[in-house]
BAFI-3210 file (N, C-alpha, C; in Angstrom, 3 decimals, decimal comma, padded with zeros to 6 digits):
// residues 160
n [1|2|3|4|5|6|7|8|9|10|11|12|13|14|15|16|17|18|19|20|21|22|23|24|25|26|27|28|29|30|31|32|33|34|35|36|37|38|39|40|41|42|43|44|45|46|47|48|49|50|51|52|53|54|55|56|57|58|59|60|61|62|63|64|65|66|67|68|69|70|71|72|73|74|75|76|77|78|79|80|81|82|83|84|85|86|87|88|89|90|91|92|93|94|95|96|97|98|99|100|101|102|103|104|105|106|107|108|109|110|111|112|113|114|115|116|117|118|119|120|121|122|123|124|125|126|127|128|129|130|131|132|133|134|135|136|137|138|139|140|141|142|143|144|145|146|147|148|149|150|151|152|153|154|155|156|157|158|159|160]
n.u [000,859|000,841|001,093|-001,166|-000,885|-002,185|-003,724|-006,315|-007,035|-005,878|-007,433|-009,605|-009,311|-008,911|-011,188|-012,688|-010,943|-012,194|-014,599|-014,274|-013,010|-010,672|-009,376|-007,021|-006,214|-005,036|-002,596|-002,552|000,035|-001,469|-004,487|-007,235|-009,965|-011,728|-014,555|-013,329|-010,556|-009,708|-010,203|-008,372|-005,758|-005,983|-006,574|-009,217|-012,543|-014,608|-017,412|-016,645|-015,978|-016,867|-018,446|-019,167|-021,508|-022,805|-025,638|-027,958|-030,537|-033,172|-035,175|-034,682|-031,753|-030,067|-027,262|-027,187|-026,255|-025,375|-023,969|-022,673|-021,985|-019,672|-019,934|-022,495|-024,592|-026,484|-029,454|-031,633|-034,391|-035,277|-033,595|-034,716|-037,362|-036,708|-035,495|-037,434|-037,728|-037,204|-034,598|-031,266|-028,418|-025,474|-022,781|-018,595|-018,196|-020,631|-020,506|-017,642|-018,212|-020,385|-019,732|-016,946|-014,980|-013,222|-014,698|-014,743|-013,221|-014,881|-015,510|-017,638|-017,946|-017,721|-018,421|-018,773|-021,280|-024,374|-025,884|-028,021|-028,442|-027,919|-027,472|-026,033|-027,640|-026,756|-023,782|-023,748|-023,111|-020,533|-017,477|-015,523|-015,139|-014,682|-014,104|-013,946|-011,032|-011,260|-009,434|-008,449|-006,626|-006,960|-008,276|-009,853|-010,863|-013,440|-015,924|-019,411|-021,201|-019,959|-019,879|-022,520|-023,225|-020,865|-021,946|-025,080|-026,676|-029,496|-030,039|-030,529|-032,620|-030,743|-030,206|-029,925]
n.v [-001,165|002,156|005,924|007,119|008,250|008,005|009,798|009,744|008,795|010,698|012,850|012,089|011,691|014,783|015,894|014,412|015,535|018,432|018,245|017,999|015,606|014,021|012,147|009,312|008,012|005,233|003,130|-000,203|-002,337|-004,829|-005,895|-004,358|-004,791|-006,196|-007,232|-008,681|-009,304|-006,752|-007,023|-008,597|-007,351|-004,954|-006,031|-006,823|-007,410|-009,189|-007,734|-005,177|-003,917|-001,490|-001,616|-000,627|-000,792|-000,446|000,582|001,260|003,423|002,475|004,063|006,324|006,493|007,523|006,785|004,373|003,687|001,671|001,376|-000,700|-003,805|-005,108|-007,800|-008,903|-009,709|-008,096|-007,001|-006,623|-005,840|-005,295|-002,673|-001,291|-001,016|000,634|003,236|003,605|002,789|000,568|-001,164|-001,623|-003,276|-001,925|-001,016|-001,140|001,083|002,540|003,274|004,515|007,123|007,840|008,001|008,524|006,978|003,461|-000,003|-001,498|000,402|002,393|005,370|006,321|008,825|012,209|011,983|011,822|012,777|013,667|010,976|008,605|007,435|004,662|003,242|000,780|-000,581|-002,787|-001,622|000,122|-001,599|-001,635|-000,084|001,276|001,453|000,572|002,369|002,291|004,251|005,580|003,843|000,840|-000,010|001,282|002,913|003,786|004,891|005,457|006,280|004,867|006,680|009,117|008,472|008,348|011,255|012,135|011,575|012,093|009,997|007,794|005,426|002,200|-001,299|-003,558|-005,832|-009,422]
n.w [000,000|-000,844|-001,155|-003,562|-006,757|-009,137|-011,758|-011,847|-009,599|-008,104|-008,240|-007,403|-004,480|-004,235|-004,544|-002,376|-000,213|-001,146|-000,304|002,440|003,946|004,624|003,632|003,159|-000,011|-001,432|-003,062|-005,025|-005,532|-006,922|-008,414|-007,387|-008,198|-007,910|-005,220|-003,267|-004,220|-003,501|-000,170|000,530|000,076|001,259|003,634|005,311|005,733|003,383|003,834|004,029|002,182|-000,020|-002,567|-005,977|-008,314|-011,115|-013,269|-016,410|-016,340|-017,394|-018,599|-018,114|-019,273|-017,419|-015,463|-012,717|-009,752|-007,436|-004,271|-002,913|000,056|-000,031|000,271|-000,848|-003,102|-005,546|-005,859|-008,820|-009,181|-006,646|-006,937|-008,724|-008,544|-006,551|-007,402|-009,276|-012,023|-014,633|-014,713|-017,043|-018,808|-018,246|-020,028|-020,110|-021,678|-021,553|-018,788|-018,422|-019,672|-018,185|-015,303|-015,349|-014,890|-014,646|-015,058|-011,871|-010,946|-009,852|-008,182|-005,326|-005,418|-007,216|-009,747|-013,674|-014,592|-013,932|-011,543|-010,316|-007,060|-004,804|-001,534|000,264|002,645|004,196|004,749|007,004|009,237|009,867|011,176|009,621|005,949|002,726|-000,301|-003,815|-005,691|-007,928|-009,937|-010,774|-008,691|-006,808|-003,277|-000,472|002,606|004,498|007,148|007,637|008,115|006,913|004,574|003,351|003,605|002,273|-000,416|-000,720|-000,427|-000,146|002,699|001,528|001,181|-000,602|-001,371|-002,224]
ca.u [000,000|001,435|000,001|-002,143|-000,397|-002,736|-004,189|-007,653|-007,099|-005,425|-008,703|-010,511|-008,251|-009,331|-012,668|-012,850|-010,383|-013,171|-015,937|-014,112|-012,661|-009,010|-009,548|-006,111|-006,102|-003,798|-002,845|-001,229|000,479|-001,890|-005,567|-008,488|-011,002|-013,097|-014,506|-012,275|-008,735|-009,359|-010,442|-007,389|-004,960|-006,664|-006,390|-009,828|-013,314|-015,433|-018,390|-016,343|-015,520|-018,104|-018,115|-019,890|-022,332|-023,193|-026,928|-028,443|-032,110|-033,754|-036,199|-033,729|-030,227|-028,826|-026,825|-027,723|-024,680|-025,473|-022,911|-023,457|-021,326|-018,632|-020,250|-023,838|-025,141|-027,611|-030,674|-032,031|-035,932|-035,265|-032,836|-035,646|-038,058|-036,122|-035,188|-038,670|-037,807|-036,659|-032,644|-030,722|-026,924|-024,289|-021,840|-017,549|-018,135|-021,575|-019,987|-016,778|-018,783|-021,538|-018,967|-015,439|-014,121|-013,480|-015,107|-013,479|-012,417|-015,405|-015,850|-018,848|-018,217|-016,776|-019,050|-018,711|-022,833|-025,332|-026,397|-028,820|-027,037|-028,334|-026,033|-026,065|-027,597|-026,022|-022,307|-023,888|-022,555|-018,957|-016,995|-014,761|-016,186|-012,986|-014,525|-012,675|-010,939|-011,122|-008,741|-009,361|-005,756|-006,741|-009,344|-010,178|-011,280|-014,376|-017,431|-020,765|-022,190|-019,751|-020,426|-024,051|-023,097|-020,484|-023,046|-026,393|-027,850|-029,900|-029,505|-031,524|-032,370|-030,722|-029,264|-030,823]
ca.v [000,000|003,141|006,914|007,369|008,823|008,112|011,160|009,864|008,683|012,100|013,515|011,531|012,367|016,193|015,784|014,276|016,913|019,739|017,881|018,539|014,564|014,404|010,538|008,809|007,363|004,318|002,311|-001,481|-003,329|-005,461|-004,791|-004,254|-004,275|-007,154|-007,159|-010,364|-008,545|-005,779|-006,943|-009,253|-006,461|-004,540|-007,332|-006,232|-008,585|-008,557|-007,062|-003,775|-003,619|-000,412|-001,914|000,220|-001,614|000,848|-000,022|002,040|003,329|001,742|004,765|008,057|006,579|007,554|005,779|004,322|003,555|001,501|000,939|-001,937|-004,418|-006,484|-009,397|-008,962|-009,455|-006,725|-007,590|-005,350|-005,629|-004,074|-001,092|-000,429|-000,260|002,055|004,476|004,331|002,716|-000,857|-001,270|-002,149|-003,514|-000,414|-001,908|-000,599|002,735|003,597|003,234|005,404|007,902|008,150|007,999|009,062|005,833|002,499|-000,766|-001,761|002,011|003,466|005,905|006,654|010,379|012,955|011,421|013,168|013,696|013,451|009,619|007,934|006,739|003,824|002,744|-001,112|-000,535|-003,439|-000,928|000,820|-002,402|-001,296|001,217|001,689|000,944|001,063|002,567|002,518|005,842|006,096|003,107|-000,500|-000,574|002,413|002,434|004,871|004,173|006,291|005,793|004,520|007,973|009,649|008,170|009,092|012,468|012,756|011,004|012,493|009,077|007,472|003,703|001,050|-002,482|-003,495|-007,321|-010,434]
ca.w [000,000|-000,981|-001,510|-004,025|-007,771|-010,728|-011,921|-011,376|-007,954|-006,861|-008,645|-006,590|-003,750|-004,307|-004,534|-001,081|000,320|-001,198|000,802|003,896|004,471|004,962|003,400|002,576|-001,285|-001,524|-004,548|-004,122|-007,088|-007,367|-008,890|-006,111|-008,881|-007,214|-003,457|-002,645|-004,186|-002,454|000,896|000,559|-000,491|002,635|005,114|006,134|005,501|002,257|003,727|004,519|000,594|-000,160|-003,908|-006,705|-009,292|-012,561|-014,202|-016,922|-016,306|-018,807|-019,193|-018,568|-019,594|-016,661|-014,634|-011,360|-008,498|-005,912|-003,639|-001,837|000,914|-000,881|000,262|-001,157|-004,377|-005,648|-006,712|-009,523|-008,753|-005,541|-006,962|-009,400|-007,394|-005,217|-008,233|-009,935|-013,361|-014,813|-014,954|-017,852|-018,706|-018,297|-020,459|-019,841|-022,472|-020,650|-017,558|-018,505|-020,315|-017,103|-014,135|-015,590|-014,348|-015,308|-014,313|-011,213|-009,687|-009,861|-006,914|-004,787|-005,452|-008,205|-011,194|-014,937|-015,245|-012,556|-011,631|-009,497|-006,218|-003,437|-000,692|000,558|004,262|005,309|005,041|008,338|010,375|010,061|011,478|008,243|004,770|001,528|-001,869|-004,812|-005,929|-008,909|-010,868|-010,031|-007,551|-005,949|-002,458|-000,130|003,876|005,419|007,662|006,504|008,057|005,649|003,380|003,101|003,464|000,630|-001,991|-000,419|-001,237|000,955|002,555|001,292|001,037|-001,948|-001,321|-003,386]
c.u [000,911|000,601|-000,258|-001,435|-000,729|-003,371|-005,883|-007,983|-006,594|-007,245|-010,101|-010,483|-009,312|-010,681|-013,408|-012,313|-011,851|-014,686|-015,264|-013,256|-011,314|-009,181|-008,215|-006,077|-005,231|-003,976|-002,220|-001,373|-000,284|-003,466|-006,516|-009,934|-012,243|-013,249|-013,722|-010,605|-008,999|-009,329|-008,718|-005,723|-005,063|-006,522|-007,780|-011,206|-013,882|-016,331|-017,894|-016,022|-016,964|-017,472|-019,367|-020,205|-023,098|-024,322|-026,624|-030,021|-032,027|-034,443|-035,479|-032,520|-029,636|-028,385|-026,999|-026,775|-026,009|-024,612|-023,016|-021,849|-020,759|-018,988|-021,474|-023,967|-026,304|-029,039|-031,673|-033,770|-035,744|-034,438|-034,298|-036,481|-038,125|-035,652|-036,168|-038,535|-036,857|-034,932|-032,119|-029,102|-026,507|-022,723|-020,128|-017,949|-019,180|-020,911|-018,926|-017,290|-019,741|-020,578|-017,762|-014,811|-014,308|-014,014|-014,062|-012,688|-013,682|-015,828|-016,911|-019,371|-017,181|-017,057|-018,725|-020,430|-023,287|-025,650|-027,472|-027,800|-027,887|-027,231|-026,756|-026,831|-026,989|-024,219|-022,667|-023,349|-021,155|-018,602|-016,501|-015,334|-014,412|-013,938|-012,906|-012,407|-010,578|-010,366|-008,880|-007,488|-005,322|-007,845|-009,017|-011,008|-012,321|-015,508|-018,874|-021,546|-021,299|-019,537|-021,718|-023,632|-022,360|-021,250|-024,682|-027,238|-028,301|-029,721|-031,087|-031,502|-032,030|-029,779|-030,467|-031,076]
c.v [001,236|004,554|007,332|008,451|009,252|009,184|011,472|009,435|010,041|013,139|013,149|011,736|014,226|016,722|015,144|015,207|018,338|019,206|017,558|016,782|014,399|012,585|009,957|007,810|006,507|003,915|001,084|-001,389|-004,205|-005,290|-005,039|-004,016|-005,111|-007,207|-008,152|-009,740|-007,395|-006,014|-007,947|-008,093|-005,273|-004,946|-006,856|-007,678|-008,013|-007,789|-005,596|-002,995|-002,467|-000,758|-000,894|-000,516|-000,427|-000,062|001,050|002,583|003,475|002,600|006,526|008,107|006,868|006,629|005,832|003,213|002,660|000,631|000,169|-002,808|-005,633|-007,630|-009,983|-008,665|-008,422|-006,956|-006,383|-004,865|-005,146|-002,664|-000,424|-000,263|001,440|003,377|004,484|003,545|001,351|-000,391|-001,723|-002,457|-002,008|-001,675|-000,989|001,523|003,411|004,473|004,318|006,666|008,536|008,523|008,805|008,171|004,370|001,619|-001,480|-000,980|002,685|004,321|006,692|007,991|010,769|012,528|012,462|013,355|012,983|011,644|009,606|007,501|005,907|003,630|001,810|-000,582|-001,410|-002,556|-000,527|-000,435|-001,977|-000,523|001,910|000,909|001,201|001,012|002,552|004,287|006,155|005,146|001,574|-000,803|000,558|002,496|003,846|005,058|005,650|005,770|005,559|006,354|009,151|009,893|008,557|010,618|013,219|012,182|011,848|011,462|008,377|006,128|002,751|-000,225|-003,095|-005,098|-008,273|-011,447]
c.w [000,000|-001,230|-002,620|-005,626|-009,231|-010,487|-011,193|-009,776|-007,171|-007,315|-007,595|-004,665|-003,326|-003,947|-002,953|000,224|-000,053|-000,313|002,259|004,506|003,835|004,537|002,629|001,290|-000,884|-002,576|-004,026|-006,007|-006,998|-007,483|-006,983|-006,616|-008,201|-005,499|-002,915|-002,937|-003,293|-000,915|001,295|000,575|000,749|003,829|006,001|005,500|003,968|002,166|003,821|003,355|000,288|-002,275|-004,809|-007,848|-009,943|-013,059|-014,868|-016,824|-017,741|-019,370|-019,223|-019,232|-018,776|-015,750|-013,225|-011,053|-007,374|-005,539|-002,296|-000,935|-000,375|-000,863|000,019|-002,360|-004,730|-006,680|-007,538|-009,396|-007,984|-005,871|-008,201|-009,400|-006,409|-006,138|-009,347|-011,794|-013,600|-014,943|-016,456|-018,206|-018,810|-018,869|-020,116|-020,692|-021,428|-019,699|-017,069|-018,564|-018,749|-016,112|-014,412|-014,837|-014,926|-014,169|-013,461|-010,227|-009,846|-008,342|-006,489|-005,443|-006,666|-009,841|-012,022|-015,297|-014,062|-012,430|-010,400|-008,401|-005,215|-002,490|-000,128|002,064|005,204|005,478|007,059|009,856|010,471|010,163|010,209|006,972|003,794|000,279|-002,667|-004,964|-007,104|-010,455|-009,602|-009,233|-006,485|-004,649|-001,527|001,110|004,348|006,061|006,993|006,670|006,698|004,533|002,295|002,870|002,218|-000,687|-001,679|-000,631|-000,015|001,241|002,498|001,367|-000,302|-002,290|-002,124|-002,062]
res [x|x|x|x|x|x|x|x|x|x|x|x|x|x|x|x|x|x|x|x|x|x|x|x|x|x|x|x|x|x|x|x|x|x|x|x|x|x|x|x|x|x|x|x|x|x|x|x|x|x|x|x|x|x|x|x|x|x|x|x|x|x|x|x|x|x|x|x|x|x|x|x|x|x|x|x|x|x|x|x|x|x|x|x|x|x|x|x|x|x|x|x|x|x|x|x|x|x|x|x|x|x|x|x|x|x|x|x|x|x|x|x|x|x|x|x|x|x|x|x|x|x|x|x|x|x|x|x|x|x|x|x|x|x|x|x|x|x|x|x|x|x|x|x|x|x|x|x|x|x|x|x|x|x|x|x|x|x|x|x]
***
């Protein structure tokens, strides 16, 4: 674990510094794109992995985040429910194009166009939560409460 150098992780970096959280970026050599490398790469559990899953609403195009517990699958009848409109694949371009990140780093916060956002409610069991920051060997340690606060999104039930 070292501090934090790609452009989009110091971007990401910045963007947590302007919302007031002093949140340490790291990168490792090796990727952290999946909740299992990272939590491994972390030395911390899977559920603490604050992982980020990109849909497409099926009826606005935009993209809908929900950032759910590393160790829970996400069941799309309940996120579209919870954001009003059926889901559809977000394939790598969407995904880039919607977020400004690739699949793998995408981070909670600092999107390139507005999205939809859920958060996992089961995160609120853990003191520390690790999003990605931005590139899939980059992560990024904060509380579930501030979590909520730097996304404004609210917590839901969003496990299968």
């Amino acid at each position: 674990m070292k501090p934090a150098r790609h452009p989009t992780a110091l971007r990401t970096a910045q963007v947590l510094r302007a919302a007031g959280l002093d949140a340490g970026v790291v990168e490792f050599e090796q990727p952290t794109r999946t909740s299992a490398e990272a939590a491994a790469a972390i030395g911390c559990s899977v559920g603490e992995i604050a992982k980020s899953i990109v849909f497409r609403g099926a009826d606005s195009g935009q993209a809908v985040i929900v950032v759910a517990s590393g160790e829970n699958r996400v069941s799309e009848a309940k996120v579209a429910r919870a954001v009003g409109e059926p889901l559809a694949r977000a394939d790598a371009e969407f995904v880039r194009t919607a977020t400004g990140y690739a699949i793998g780093g995408v981070a909670p916060i600092g999107h390139a166009q507005p999205v939809k956002l859920l958060l996992d409610e089961d995160l609120r069991r853990f003191r520390t939560v690790w999003a990605a920051a931005g590139t899939p060997f980059s992560v990024f340690p904060l509380t579930p409460d501030e979590l909520c606060r730097l996304t404004g999104a609210g917590w839901a039930d969003v496990r299968q």
